[in-house]
BAZA-694027 format. One record per residue (C-alpha): residue in one letter; z negated, x, y negated. Coordinates in steps of 0.05 Angstrom, whole numbers, padded with zeros to 5 digits, always signed. Layout:
BEGIN
AZXY
...
% end
This chain:
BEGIN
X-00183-00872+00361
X-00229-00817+00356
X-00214-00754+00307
X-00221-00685+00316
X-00213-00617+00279
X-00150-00606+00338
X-00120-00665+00312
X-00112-00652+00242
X-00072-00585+00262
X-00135-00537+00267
X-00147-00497+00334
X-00226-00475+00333
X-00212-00443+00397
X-00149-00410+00380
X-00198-00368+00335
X-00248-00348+00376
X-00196-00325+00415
X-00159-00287+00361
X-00228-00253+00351
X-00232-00239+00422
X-00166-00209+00428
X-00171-00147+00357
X-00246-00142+00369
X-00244-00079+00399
X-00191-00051+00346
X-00239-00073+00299
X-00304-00032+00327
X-00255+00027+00336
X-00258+00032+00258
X-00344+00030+00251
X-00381+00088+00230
X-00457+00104+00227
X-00451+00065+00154
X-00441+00005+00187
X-00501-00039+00197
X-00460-00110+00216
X-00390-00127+00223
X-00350-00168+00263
X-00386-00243+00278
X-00435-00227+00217
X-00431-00277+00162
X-00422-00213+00123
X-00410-00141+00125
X-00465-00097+00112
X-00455-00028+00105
X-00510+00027+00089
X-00497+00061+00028
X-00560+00104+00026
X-00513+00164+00027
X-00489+00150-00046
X-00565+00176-00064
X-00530+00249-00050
X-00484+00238-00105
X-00494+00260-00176
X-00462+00201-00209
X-00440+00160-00160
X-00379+00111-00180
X-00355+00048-00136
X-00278+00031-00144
X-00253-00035-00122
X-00182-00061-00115
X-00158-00126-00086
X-00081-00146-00063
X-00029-00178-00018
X+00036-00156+00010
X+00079-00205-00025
X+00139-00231+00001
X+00150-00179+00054
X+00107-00224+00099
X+00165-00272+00098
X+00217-00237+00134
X+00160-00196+00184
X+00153-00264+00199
X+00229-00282+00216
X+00236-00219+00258
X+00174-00232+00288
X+00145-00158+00273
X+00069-00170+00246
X+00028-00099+00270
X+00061-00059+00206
X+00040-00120+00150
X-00030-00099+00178
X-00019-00021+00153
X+00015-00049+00090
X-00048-00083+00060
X-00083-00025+00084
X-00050+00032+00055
X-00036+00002-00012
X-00099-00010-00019
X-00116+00060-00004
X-00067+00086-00049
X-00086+00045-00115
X-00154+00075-00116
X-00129+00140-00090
X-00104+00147-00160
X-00169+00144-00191
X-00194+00193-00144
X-00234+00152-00099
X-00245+00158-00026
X-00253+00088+00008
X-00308+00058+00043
X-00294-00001+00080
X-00241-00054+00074
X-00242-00136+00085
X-00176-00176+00106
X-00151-00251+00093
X-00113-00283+00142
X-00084-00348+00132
X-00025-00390+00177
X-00006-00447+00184
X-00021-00454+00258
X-00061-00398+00289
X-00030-00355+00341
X-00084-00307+00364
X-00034-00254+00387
X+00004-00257+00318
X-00059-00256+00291
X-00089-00193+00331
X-00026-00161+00311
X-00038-00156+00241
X-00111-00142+00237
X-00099-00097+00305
X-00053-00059+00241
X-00109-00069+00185
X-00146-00029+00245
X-00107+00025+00251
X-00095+00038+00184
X-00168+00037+00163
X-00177+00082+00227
X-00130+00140+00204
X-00164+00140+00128
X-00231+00144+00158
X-00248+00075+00131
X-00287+00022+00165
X-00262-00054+00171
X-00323-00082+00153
X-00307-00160+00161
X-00249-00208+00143
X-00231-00283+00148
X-00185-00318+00188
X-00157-00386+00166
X-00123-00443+00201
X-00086-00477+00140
X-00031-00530+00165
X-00002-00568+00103
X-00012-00504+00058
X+00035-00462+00088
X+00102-00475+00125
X+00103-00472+00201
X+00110-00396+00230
X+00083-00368+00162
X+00032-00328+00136
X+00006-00287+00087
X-00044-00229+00089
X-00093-00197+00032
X-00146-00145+00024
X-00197-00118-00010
X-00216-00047-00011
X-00287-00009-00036
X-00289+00062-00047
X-00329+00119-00076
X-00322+00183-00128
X-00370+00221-00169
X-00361+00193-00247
X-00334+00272-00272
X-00286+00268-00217
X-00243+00201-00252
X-00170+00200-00250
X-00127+00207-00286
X-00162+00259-00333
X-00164+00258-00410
X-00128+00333-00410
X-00051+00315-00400
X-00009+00356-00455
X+00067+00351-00459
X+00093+00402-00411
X+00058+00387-00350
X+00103+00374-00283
X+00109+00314-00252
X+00109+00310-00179
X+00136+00273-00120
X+00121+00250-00050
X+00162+00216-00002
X+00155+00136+00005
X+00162+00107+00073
X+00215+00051+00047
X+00201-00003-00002
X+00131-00003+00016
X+00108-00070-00012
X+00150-00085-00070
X+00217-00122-00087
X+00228-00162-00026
X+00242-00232-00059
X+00303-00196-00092
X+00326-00152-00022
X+00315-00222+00017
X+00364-00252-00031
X+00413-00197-00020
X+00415-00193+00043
X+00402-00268+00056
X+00442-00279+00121
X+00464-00217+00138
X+00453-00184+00212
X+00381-00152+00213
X+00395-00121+00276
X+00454-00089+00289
X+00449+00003+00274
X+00469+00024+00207
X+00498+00092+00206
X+00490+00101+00140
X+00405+00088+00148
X+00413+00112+00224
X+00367+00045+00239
X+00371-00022+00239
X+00361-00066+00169
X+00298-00089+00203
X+00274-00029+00214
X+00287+00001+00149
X+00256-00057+00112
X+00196-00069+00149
X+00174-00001+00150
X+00101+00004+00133
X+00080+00023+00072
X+00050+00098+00074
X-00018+00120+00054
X-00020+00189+00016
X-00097+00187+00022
X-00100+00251+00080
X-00052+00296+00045
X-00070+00286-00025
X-00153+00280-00033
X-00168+00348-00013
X-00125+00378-00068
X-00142+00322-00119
X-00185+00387-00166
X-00113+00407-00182
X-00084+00344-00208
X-00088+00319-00274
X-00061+00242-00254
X-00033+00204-00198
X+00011+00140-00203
X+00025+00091-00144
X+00096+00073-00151
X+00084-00003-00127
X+00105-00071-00166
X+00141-00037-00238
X+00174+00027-00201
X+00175+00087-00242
X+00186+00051-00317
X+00117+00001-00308
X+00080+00051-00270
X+00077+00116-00295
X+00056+00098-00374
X-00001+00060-00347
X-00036+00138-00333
X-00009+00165-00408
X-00049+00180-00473
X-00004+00141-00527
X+00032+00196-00545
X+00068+00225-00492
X+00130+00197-00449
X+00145+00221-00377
X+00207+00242-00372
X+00240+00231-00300
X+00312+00270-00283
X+00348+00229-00234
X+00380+00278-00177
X+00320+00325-00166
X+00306+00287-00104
X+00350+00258-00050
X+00351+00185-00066
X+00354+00151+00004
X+00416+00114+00034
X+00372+00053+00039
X+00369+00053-00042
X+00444+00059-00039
X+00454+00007-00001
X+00410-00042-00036
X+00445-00033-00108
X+00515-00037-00080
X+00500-00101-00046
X+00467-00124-00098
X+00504-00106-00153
X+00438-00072-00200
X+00438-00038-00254
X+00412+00033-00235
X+00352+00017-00293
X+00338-00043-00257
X+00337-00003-00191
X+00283+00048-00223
X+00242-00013-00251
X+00235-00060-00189
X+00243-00002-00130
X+00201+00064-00118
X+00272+00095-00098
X+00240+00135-00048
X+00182+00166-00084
X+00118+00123-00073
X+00077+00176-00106
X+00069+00211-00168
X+00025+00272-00186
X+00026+00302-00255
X-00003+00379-00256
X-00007+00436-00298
X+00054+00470-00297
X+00014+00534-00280
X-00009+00512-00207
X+00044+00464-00188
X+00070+00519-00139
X+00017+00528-00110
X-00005+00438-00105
X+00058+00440-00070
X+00046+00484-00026
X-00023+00447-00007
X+00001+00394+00011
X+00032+00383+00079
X+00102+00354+00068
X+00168+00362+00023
X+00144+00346-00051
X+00186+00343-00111
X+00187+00365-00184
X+00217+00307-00217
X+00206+00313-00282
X+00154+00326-00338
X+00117+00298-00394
X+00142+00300-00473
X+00117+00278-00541
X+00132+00206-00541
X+00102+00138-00541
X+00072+00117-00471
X+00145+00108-00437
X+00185+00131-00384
X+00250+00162-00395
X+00308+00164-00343
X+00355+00234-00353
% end
């Protein structure tokens, strides 16, 4: 008996014709930067233009989307994992000021479906379309025995640019400044081994009045980027914290000095029904809620208390004063 690739579980052509199918979504995302993308053995991308900068700083940030894959991949909804990677990317180097370059995806399945796998990366696309941000390359990868049948799991890595002076968060926060926050989209990327586990069997599908959407739809929203309506007002903030993995208690003392706590006052925002839902269900603590769940803030910007009228009104959607920052010890405080 004669072996082949095919019959150890991996589909060559399948590939080339996942290619085939998010090629074009790909190109959509090329600018006059790029030099070689997709079918390159690697991404080149002309960075001559970083000779115009004064001090010219590269920010890199790698990461996955975690267990969320898992139940996109029960419902069969795969376009919005491609804007999750994507946009959380963005966001994490958002908060050091940068503005991103070009982005590579991993995608790995068991067996390849080349219209699942268009989906996604057809996503990545988009995503990396609305920043301004090219897809430079990515791999796709055919993995039976590694992964379970009908799963998959999707990562990035994202490359961006600022000018060295311009590095948040900066070394000037002082007890008194405001913290501020924007809207999340839903959970975004984090806590979705413990929301699959509470809501382990129950109907997906079926309108909620209370979220005015289904469970799937609530859940699986993608995760947002803040990228367009936060880096043109960055000169006014003093730090910015992506609310991801930690909520607000990991999150937020990762941008403090030692000595100062944020303090955060529950009720100056309208915690959505979605959060409400999730902690009755499943029965958490409400410090446990803030620790694992962005509770509808993805987004935190800390300002001088002197312009944060006028950051808000900058920036082109609701935004919240939350709370502000005290003499403590690198913490944050629920009140």
């Amino acid at each position: 008996m004669t072996n082949s690739y095919a019959s150890s579980g991996v589909d060559i052509d399948a590939g080339s014709r996942a290619v085939e199918l998010m090629k074009d979504s790909v190109k959509a995302t090329y600018n006059e930067s790029v030099l070689a993308g997709i079918g390159s053995f690697g991404g080149l991308f002309d960075a001559s233009a970083l000779k115009q900068m004064d001090s010219p700083v590269l920010v890199a940030s790698t990461d996955g989307v975690g267990t969320k894959v898992k139940l996109a991949a029960s419902i069969g909804r795969y376009r919005g994992v491609g804007h999750d990677i994507v946009n959380h990317c963005i966001d994490d180097i958002l908060v050091q000021g940068a503005r991103p370059l070009f982005f590579m995806d991993y995608f790995a399945t068991s067996k390849l479906n080349p219209e699942q796998t268009a989906e996604v990366v057809t996503g990545i696309a988009e995503a990396c379309k609305e920043s301004g941000m090219a897809l430079l390359g990515g791999e796709t990868a055919e993995m039976p025995g590694v992964y379970r049948d009908g799963e998959f799991d999707v990562a990035g890595t994202i490359v961006g640019i600022l000018e060295r002076d311009r590095i948040l968060p900066r070394p000037n926060l002082i007890a008194g400044d405001l913290i501020l926050g924007l809207p999340s989209s839903g959970p975004h990327t984090n806590g979705y081994s413990l929301i699959r586990k509470i809501f382990d069997g129950a109907d997906l599908y079926s309108i909620l009045p209370e979220l005015g959407c289904s469970l799937a739809d609530a859940l699986l929203a993608p995760h947002r980027s803040y990228f367009n309506a936060l880096y043109p007002h960055l000169e006014k903030a003093k730090a910015l914290a992506h609310l991801t993995g930690g909520g607000f208690i990991e999150n937020i003392p990762r941008i403090l000095p030692e000595n100062l706590n944020a303090v955060i006052h529950q009720g100056s925002w309208q915690v959505p029904p979605l959060w409400k839902l999730i902690q009755q269900q499943g029965n958490i603590s409400t410090e446990e809620m803030y620790r694992v769940f962005n509770m509808g803030i993805g987004m935190i910007a800390i300002v001088d208390k002197s312009v944060a009228v006028d950051f808000q009104l900058s920036i082109p959607e609701p935004t919240f004063i939350i709370g502000e920052l005290v003499e403590g010890e690198r913490k944050t405080i629920l009140a």
